[in-house]
TORSE-43932 format. One line per 8 residues: their letters; for each residue x, y, z of C-alpha. Coordinates in steps of 0.25 Angstrom, whole numbers, plus 5000, padded with zeros to 4 digits. Layout:
// residues N
a> X:Y:Z | ...
//
This chain:
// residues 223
xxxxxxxx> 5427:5257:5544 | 5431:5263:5532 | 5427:5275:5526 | 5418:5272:5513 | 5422:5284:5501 | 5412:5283:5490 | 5417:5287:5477 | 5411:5288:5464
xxxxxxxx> 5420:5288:5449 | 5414:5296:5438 | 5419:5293:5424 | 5412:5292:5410 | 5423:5280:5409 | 5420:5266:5417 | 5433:5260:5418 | 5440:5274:5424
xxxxxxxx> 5429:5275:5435 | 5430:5260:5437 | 5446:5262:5437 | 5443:5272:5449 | 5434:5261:5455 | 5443:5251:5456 | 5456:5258:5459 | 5450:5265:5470
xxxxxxxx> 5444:5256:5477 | 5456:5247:5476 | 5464:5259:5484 | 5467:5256:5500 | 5460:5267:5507 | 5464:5266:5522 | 5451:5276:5527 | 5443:5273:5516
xxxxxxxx> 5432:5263:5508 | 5433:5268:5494 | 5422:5264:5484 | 5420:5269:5469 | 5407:5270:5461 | 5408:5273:5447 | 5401:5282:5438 | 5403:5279:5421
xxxxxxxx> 5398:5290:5416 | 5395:5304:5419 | 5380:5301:5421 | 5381:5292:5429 | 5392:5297:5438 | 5381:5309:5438 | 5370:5300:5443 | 5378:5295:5454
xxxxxxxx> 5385:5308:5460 | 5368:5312:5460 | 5364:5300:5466 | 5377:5299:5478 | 5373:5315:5482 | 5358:5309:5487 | 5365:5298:5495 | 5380:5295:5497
xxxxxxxx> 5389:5305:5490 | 5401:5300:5486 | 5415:5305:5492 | 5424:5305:5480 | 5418:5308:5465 | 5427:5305:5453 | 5424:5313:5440 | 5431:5315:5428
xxxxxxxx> 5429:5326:5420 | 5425:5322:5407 | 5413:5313:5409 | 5400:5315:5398 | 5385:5312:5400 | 5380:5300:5393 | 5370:5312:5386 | 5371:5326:5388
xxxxxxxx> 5372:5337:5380 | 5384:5343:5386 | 5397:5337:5391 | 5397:5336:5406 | 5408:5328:5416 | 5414:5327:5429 | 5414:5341:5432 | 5398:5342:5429
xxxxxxxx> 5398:5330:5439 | 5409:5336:5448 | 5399:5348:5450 | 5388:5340:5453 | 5396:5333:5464 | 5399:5347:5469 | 5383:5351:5470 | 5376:5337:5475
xxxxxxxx> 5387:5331:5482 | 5398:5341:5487 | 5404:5330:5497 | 5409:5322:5486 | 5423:5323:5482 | 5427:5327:5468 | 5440:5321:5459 | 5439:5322:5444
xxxxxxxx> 5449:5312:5439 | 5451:5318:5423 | 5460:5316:5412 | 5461:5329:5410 | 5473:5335:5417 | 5475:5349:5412 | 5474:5362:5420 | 5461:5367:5413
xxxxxxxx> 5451:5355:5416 | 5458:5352:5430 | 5456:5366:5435 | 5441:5367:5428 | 5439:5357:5437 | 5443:5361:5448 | 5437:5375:5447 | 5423:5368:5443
xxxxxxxx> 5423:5357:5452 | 5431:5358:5463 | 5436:5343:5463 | 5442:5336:5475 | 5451:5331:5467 | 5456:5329:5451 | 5464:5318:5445 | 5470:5317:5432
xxxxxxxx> 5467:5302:5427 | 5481:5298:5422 | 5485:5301:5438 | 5474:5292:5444 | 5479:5278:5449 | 5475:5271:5462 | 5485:5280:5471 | 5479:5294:5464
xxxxxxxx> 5465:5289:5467 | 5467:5283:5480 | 5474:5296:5486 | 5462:5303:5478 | 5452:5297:5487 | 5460:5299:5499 | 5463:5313:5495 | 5448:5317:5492
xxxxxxxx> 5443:5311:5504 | 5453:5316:5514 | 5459:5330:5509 | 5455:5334:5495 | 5459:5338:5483 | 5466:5327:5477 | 5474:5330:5464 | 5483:5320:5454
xxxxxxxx> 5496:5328:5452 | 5491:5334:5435 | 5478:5339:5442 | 5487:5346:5452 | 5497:5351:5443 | 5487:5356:5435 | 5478:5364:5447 | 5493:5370:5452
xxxxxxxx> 5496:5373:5437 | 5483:5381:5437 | 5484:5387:5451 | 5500:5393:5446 | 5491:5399:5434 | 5477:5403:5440 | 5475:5418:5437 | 5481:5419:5426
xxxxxxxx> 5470:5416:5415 | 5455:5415:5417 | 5444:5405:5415 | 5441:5408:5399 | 5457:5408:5396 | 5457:5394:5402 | 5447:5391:5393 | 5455:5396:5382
xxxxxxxx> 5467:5389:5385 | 5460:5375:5387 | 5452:5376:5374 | 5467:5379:5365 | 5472:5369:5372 | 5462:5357:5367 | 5463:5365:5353 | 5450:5372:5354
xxxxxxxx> 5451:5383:5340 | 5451:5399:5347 | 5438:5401:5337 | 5432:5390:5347 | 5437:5392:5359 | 5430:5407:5361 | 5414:5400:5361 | 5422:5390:5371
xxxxxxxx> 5426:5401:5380 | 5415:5412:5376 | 5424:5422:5371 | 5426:5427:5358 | 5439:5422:5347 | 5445:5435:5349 | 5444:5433:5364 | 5450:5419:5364
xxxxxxxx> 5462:5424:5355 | 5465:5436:5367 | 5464:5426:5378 | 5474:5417:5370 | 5484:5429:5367 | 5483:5433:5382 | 5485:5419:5387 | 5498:5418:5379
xxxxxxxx> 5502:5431:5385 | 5500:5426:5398 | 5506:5413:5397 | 5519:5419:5389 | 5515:5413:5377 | 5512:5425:5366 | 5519:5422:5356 | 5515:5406:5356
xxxxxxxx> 5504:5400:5350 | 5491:5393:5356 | 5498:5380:5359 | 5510:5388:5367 | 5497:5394:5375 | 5490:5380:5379 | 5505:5374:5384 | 5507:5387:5392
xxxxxxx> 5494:5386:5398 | 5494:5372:5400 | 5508:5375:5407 | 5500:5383:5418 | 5489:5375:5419 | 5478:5381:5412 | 5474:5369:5402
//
């Protein structure tokens, strides 16, 4: 008899999740009986991942990372729910499939979560998500090839600048002005405009400007 492998897709858009449904059900799994629930919004995939713990956890739980309560103060997503996963029921299987495919929210991933598996949205198709499953079930991590090229890009560059730098380097790179970037990073204007001259000197880039800095750093994976 086959195995049953309970899966449940959290995403604050329906027709992704039901796109995940159908597709992975629809893949062969010689070993396996794959079924899909869905969760369409960030509550309610909350709800469920609370609920599952108490009785069934699932095995595989799908998240992105930018998924918003339907009322709440403060933005919270898939890595809120990927660390509620972690606490209530650490035998479930993490993947974060994302849009985002940059070094910086990849590895912020990563290091906050500590997923079985991240994929880059414009990679999935039925043969991503089917060795996914196999993949996470049998021998985990699994990776698409950006969020692989991003973590090795990253792990080439990993003791070269710290935490705040990163920081630093992501906000430029989504335009953030350096007068708003030091309440982001809790340091001062003067300290922003050191971190930045350092980092050019670091990435052989002192005589550029602020965009030559973001394409270097994006280069070695830090954005």
């Amino acid at each position: 008899m086959d195995n049953l492998i309970r899966i449940l897709a959290v995403d604050d858009h329906e027709m992704i999740v039901l796109g995940y449904k159908y597709t992975i059900e629809g893949c062969d799994f010689e070993k396996y009986k794959v079924t899909v629930n869905i969760a369409p919004s960030y509550q309610e995939g909350k709800e469920e991942i609370e609920s599952s713990s108490n009785r069934m956890p699932y095995d595989i739980i799908l998240l992105d990372i930018q998924m918003f309560p339907d009322s709440a103060k403060e933005e919270r997503g898939g890595v809120d729910l990927g660390l509620l996963v972690r606490k209530i029921s650490p035998t479930s299987k993490v993947v974060f499939l994302s849009s985002f495919s940059d070094s910086y929210h990849i590895n912020n991933v990563l290091k906050t979560v500590n997923p079985d598996g991240y994929m880059v949205k414009s990679e999935v198709d039925e043969k991503t998500l089917q060795d996914m499953v196999k993949t996470v079930i049998e021998n985990p991590p699994y990776y698409t090839a950006a969020a692989l090229q991003a973590i090795r890009r990253k792990m080439a560059n990993e003791d070269q600048i710290d935490e705040r730098d990163k920081k630093i380097l992501y906000q430029l790179s989504i335009g953030t002005k350096t007068k708003d970037i030091s309440s982001l990073v809790a340091a001062s204007s003067t300290t922003v405009e050191n971190r930045k001259r350092q980092l050019k000197v670091i990435f052989n880039v002192e005589n550029g400007n602020d965009f030559a800095l973001i394409e270097e750093a994006r280069k070695r994976g830090f954005i």
